[in-house]
N, C-alpha and C positions, 0 to 999 in steps of 0.2 A: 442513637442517630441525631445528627445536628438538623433542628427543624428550618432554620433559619439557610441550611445551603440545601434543603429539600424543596421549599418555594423557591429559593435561585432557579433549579434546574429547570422545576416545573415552567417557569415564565418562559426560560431560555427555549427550552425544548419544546412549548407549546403541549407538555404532557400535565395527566391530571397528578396532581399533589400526590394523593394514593397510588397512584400507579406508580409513581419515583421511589414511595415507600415501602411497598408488599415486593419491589424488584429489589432495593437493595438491602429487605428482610432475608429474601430467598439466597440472594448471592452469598449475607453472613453464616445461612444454615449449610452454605457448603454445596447448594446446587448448580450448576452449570449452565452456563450462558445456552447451548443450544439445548438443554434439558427444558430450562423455565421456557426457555419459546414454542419448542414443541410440545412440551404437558403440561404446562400450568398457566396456556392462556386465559383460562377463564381467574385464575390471579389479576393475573397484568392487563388484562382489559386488550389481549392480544399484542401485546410487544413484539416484533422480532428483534433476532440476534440485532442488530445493528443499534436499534433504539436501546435495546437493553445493556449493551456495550457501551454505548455512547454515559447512558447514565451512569455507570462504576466510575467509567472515568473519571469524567466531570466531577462527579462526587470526591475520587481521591485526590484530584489537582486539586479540589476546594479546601480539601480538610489540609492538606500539605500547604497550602496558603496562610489558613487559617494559623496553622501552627508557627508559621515562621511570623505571623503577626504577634504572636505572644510572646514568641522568644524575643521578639524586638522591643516590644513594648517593657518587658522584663530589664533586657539590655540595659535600658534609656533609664528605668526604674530605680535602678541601682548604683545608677551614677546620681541621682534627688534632682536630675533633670524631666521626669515626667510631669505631663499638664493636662488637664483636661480635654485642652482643643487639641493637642496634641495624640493622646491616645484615640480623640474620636476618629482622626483626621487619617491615622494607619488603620483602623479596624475597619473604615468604610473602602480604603484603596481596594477596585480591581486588580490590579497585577501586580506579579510580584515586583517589576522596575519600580513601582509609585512607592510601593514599602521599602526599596532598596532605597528611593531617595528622600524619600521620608528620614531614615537611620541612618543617610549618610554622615551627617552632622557631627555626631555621637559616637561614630564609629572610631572604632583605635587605628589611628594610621599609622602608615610604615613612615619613614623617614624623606618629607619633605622639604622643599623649600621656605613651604608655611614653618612649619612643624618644626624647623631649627629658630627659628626668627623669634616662635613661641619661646623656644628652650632659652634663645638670647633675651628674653624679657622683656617684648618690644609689642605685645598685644594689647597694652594699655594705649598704646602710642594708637594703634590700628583704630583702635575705639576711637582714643580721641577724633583724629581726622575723620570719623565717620560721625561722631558730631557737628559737622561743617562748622567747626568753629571762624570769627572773625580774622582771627590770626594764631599764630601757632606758636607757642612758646612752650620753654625748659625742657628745648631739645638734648640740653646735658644730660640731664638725670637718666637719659635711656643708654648712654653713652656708657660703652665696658672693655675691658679684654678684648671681646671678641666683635662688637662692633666700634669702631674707631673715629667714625666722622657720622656728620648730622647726616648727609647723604645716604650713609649706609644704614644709617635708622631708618628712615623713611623708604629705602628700597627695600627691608626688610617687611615694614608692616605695611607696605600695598602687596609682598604676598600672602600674608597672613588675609587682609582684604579680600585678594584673588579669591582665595580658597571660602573663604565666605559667601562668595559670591556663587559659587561654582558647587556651593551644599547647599541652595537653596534650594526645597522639590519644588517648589512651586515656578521659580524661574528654567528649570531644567525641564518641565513639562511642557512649557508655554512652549518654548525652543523646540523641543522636541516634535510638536504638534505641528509649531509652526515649518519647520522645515519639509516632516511629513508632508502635508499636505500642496506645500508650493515649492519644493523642489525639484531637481530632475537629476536622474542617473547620467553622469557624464562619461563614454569609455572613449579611448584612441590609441592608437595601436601603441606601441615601446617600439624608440628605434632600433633599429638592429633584430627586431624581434622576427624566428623565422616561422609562417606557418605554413608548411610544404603543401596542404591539400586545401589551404585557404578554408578550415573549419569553422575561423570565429571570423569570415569576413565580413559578416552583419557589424561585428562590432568592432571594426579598424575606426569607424567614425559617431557616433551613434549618441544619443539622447533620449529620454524618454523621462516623463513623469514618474517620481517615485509613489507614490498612490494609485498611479492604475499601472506600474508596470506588470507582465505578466508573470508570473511564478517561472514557467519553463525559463524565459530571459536570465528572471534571477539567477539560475546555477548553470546557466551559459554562462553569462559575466563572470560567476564565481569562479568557472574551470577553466575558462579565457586568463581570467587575472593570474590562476596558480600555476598555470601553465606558462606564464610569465609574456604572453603574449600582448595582452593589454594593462592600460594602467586605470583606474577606477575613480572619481570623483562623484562630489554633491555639489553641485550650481544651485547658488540661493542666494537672498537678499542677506548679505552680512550685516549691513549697515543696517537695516529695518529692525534687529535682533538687537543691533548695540545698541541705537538709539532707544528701543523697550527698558535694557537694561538701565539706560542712564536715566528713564524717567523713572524708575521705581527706585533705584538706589540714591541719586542723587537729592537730598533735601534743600541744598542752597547752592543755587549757582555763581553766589555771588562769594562762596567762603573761598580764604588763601589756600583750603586741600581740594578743592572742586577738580580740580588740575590733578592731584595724587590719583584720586578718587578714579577717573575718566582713564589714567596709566593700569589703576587694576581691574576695569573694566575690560577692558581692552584685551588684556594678558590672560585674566581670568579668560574671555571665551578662547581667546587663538590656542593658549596652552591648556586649559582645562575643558572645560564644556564644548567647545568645538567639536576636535578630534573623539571623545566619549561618546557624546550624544549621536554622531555621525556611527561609531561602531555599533553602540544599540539600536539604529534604525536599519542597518545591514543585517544585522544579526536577528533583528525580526522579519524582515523581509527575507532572509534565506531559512529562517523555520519557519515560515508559512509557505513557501514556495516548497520545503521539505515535506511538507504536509499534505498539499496538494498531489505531486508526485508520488506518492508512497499512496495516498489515497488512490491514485489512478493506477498503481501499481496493481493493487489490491485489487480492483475491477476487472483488469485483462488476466489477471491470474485465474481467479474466479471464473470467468467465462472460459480461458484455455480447461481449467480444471473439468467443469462441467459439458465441453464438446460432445454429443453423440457420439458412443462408442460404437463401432462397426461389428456387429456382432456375425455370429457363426462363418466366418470369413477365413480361409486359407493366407496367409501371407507370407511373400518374399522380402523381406526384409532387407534395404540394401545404404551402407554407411559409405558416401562419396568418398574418396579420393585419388589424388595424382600420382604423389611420390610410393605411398603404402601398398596402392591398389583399394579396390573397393571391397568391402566387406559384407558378405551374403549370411542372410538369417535366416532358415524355412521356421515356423511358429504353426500349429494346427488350429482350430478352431476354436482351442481355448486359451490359445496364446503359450500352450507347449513347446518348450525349445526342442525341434527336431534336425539340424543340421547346420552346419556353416563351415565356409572356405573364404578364400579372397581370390579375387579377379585382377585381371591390370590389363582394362580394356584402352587406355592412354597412353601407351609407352609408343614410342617412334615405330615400332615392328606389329607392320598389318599384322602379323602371326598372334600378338598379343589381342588386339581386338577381335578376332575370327574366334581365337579358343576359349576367348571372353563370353564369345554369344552362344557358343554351343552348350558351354556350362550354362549359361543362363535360360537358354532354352530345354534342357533335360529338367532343371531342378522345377521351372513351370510346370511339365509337362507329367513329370514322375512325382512330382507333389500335389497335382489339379491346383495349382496357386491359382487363387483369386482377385490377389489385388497385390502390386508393386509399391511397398513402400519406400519412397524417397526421402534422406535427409536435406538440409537444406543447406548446408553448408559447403565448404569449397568441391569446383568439378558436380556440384549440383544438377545445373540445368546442362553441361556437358552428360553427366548417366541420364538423364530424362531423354536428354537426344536418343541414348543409345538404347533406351528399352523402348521408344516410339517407335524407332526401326524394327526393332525384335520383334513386335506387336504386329506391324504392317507386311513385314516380309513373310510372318510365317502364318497370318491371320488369326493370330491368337486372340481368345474371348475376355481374357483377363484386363484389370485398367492399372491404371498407376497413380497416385496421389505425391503430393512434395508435402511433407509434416515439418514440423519444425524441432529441430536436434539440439536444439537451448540446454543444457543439463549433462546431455549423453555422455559425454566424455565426464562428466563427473561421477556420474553415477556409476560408470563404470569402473572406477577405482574404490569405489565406496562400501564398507565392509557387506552391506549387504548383497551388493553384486558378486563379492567374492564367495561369499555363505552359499549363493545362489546359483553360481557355475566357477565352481573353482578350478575346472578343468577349461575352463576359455580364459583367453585373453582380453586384456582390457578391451580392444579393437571386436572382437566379436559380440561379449556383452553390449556394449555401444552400439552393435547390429540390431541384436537382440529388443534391448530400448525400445528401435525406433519404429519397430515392428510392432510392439506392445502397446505402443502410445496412440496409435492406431485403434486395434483393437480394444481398448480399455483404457482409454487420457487419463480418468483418475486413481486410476487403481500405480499407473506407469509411473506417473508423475511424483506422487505424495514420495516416492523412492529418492529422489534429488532434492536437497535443503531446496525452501522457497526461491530465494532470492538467488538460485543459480538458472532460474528457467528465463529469464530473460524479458520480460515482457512489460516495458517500459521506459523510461528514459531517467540518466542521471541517480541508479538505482547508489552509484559508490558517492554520489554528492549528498548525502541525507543521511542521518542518524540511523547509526547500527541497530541500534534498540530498540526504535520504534518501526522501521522496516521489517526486522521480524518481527516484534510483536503485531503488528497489522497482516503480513503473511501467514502466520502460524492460525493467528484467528480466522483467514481466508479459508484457507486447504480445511479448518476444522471445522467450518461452517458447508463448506463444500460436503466433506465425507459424512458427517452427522445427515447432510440432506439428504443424499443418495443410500448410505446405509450401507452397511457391510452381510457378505454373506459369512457366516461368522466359523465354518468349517473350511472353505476356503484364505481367510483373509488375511496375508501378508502381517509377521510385526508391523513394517514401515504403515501400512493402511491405520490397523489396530492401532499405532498412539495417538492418531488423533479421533478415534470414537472418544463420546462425552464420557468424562470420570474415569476411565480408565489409566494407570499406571501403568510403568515398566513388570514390576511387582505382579501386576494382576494380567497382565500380557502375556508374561511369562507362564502362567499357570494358566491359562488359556489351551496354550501351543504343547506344554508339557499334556496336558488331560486330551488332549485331539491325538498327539503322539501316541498317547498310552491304549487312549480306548477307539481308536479310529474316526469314530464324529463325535460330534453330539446330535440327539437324536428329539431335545424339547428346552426350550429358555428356560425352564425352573431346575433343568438339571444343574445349570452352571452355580445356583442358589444353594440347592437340596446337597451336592457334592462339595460343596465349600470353595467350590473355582475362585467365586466373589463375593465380597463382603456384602449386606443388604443393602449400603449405602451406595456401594460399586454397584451393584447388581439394578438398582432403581436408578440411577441415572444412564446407564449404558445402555441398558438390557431392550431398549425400545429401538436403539441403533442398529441393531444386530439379529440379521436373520438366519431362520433353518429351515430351508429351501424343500426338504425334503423329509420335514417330522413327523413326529406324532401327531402333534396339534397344526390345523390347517393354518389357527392365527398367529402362529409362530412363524408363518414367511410374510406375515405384512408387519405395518407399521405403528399397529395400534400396541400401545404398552400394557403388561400382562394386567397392571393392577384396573384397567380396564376392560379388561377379557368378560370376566360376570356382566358389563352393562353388555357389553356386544353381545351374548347370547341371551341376554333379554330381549335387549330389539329383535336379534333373531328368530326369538318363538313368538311375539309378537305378531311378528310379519309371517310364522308357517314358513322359516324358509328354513335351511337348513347347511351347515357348511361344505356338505358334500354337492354341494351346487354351486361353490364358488366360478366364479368366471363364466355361467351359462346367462343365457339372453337375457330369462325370464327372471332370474335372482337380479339383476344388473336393474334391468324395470323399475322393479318393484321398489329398490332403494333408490333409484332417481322420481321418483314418485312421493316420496314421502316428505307427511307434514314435521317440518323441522319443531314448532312451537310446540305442536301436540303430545311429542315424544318425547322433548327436554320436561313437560312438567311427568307426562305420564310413566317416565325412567327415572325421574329424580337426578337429573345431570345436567350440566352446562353447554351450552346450544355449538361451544369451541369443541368440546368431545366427541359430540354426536357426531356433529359434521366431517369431522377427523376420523370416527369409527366408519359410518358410512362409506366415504371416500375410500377407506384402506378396506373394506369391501367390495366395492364396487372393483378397486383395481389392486388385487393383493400382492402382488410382484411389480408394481411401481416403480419405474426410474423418472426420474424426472426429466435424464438427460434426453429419452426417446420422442421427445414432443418438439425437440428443436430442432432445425435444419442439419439434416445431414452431410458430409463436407463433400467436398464436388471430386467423384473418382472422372480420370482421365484417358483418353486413349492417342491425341492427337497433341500437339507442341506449336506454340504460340513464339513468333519472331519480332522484333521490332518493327522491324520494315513488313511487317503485314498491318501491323495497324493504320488508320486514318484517323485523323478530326473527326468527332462524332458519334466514332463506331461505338456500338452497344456490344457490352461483355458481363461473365456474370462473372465475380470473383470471393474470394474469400478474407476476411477482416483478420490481420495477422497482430493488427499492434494497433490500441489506440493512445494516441499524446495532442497534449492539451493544444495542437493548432491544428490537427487535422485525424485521418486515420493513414496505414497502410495497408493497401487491397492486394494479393497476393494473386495476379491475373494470369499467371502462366512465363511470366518475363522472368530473367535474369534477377531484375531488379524489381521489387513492389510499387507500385503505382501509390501517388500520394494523391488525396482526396483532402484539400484545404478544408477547415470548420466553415469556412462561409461558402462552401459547394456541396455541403452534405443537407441541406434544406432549406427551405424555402422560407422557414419562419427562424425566431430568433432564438439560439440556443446559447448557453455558459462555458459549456465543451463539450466534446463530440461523442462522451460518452450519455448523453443524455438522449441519445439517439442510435446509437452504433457500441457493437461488445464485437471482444476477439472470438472467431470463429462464426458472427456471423455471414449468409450467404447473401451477397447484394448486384443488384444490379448497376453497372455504372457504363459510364463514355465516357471517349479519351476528349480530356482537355485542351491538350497540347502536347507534342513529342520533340525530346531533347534526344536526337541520334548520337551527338557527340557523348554526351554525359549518359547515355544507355538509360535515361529517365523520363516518365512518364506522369505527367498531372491529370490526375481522375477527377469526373464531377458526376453525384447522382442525381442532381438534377436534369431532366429530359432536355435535350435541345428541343425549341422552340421551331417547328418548321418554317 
């Protein structure tokens, strides 16, 4: 381990030196980021997934920095150009631009303007005039072949100049900073350019600060510009940068080249360093704006993943549309596929909506449906019309909710939809979906690649690589939380339990095939299901709801089981009492201090043993607001200024949220309407699927839109 990028983190992160160390000991032994978080906080002095994530990284960009410092230093080494101030000056650079421009110098170039001038033998000359000599003599001797007049000597070595100028790191940073900081984003429209639904029309004229503009902007401007709509500039002091240059470069103003000198100043910025320094201040501003987004991606994913699932609930499942007809899903209680047809309650022929409702009222009525689920996509809130009437005309007890169908159609082409009903059609599976996502979000979801569910902005303007990778971590931090029941649990659930392989997945689902369950966690050990290394990082992920050993359906890990029946004889209680009043008491009662010395265990276990006693079928998800079933349908023109509504958080992005109120369209909730005090973005307050109280801002009837605010009007 590099000690010297082990204190980097620690300053950066604010984390102890040790604690950077024994995480990325754990991570080299091969254990897993939500493994060391949930069993081996008393290592890490309690890290979660995110901190401990945060440190690999950190640590890999560092060491991957460090290395291209060597290889550069090497580079330079090998040409008998390296120098002391020199190698200190690259091993201290933060980033890798500062070492790229450090090594530009040095670097082998393609075939330039400089680069021929050199080949014509004209860099003595360059030099010269960079001695501001008095006057300039024995312009012959550079005279050849290939340059013919004095003239052409002298245009040749002010670009050799240029390019000198223009491999300075240290002018290149100056510039760089300086523009950072005091320039501004220029956008305006391209003429002739057409945008039919006036998408980018913030930026037909627009300006803004490049240091505080914000992230979402950035990859508006960028999808503005690709989409050829707008054209893009930097407004800055040019003159304030030239003049810098000409005070560092120029040594006598009074020499006969001072004049040459001022021509490759000049050249150098407009053709080199200009245009350059301009694409590396975009190119950092649009990967931190990528970064940001993907981060917030990662948030609404996470909170969609972990929604309240609706448990023991009948549902009708129903996938909107026009031309196809709508697509009906009966699911029982445990989200069993038991029926599906299609409807086409929209076609011009009353006969089509009447035979629409009476199917939909048998399948209610002969299934005891519970709850309507609605997608949200096209003819949406047209089927919500039509099962509010179905509701009110026959006074049916059942509600109806709108979910969001982000994925659906993917998943239903997706091998494991076909493994799963190979006898339905894509268009049914898709029913199926939307019904399931309901009844079980993460169990439904983890079914669809991440980055198809939808849930955030400018998801295709960001790095392929790092969008999944921050997704795949999401859904894997999600299901490691919530745990699997591991008789029931999907391949697609299964790859992202901790440690687990394709490999070891498989032999999972083959030994449940073969012997019907498993019936204790050490069987999957004792049988050879998984290896001991597989077996110790998973095996705490994964429950058996209905085994031999009662601590086999919580969440305490086995190699913990012996302290948990200590404390248990301890305390006289026994685990044929789990879940009763008086066991629940008793372990909310006890001295945490007393028991870590008097067990010989760390005060992270205990609390953890405890807790997975107190509540040994634990979801997490059941603690948070459950989504808001419906029976009545909300119009525009019902609303007022004012009115108070309770609604659901469908999407949040970095300048506001969208609240899903029963409309057409979701009501937006600006960041400076979601509180009172001062927040960075609106997640720092507000996740998807939360249930919130709001009032209407203002209503645009034309535009079928809606500005929400949760702050109380002021009587």
């Amino acid at each position: 381990m590099n000690e010297d990028i082990i204190k980097q983190i620690s300053i950066e992160k604010n984390i102890k030196e040790n604690q950077v160390r024994v995480t990325l000991r754990l991570l080299e032994e091969g254990n897993t980021i939500p493994f060391i978080a949930r069993y081996r906080k008393e290592l890490t002095e309690n890290l979660d997934e995110e901190a401990i994530k945060s440190i690999s990284e950190v640590y890999e960009y560092e060491l991957n920095l460090l290395k291209r410092k060597e290889d550069v230093i090497r580079l330079i080494d090998e040409k008998g150009l390296m120098t002391d101030d020199l190698k200190k000056e690259i091993l201290n650079a933060k980033k890798l631009v500062e070492v790229e421009d450090l090594y530009r110098p040095y670097k082998e170039k393609k075939k330039t303007k400089a680069t021929e001038a050199i080949k014509n033998g004209l860099e003595g000359l360059a030099k010269i005039i960079l001695s501001f000599p008095k006057e300039l003599f024995n312009l012959e001797k550079f005279l050849s072949e290939n340059v013919k007049t004095k003239e052409d000597a002298i245009c040749g070595a002010k670009y050799i100049i240029a390019e000198y100028i223009s491999d300075n790191a240290y002018y290149r940073k100056w510039i760089r900073n300086n523009i950072y900081n005091h320039g501004r984003i220029i956008t305006k429209i391209k003429k002739n350019a057409i945008d039919e639904k006036k998408t980018y029309e913030m930026y037909y004229d627009f300006s803004e600060d490049i240091r505080t503009i914000k992230p979402h902007r950035v990859l508006a401007i960028n999808r503005a510009e690709k989409d050829g709509i707008i054209s893009v500039n930097m407004e800055y002091n040019k003159e304030y940068i030239l003049e810098f240059l000409k005070n560092k470069v120029i040594k006598n103003k009074d020499s006969v080249c001072t004049s040459y000198v001022i021509d490759s100043i000049e050249d150098s910025y407009k053709r080199l360093i200009g245009p350059s320094v301009e694409r590396e201040i975009r190119s950092e501003l649009t990967e931190k704006a990528g970064d940001v987004a993907i981060e917030n991606f990662g948030k609404n994913l996470e909170s969609l993943l972990l929604m309240p699932p609706i448990k023991n609930k009948r549902v009708l499942a129903l996938d909107p549309g026009f031309t196809n007809g709508c697509k009906l899903a009966v699911l029982d209680e445990t989200g069993k596929y038991l029926y599906s047809c299609v409807i086409n309650p929209f076609t011009k022929s009353e006969r089509g909506l009447i035979d629409s409702k009476n199917i939909l009222l048998k399948l209610i009525n002969d299934y005891k449906i519970d709850i309507v689920s609605i997608g949200n996509g096209t003819a949406s809130r047209e089927s919500e019309k039509l099962i509010v009437d179905l509701i009110k005309e026959n006074n049916l007890s059942c509600k109806y909710i709108i979910v969001s169908e982000a994925g659906a159609s993917i998943y239903s082409t997706e091998k494991v939809a076909i493994e799963e009903f190979p006898n339905l059609s894509p268009n049914e599976r898709s029913a199926v979906s939307i019904g399931r996502r309901l009844q079980d979000p993460l169990s439904e979801l983890v079914k669809i690649p991440p980055d198809g569910i939808g849930v955030g902005l400018y998801q295709h303007d960001v790095s392929d690589t790092k969008l999944k990778d921050r997704l795949d971590f999401v859904v894997s931090k999600a299901v490691n939380l919530v745990g699997v029941n591991i008789n029931t649990a999907s391949h697609s659930i299964l790859k992202y339990i901790s440690g687990l392989t394709k490999k070891s997945i498989d032999k999972i689902i083959e030994y449940r095939n073969k012997n019907g369950k498993f019936i204790s966690r050490d069987e999957l050990l004792k049988n050879k299901v998984l290896t001991p290394k597989t077996y110790e990082q998973s095996i705490g992920f994964m429950r058996i709801v209905d085994g031999i050993n009662p601590l086999d359906k919580t969440s305490i890990h086995p190699e913990s089981y012996a302290k948990a029946k200590l404390l248990l004889d301890e305390l006289n209680l026994s685990l044929d009492d789990l879940n009763k009043k008086e066991f629940i008491e008793t372990l909310d009662n006890i001295d945490i201090d007393k028991y870590t010395n008097k067990l010989d265990i760390d005060k992270y276990t205990l609390t953890d043993i405890i807790e997975s006693l107190k509540k040994p079928n634990r979801d997490p998800r059941d603690e948070l607001d459950k989504p808001i079933l419906k029976s009545d349908i909300l119009s525009i023109t019902d609303l007022k200024k004012g009115m108070k509504l309770e609604g659901t958080v469908r999407n949040v992005v970095d300048f506001g949220a969208f609240i899903d109120i029963g409309l057409h369209n979701d009501g937006l909730v600006h960041i400076s309407k979601i509180t009172d005090k001062y927040i960075k973005h609106p997640s720092e307050v507000l996740s998807v699927g939360d249930i919130v109280t709001c009032y209407v801002e203002d209503i645009f009837k034309d535009k079928e839109k809606v500005s929400l605010t949760l702050l109380e009007p002021v009587e």
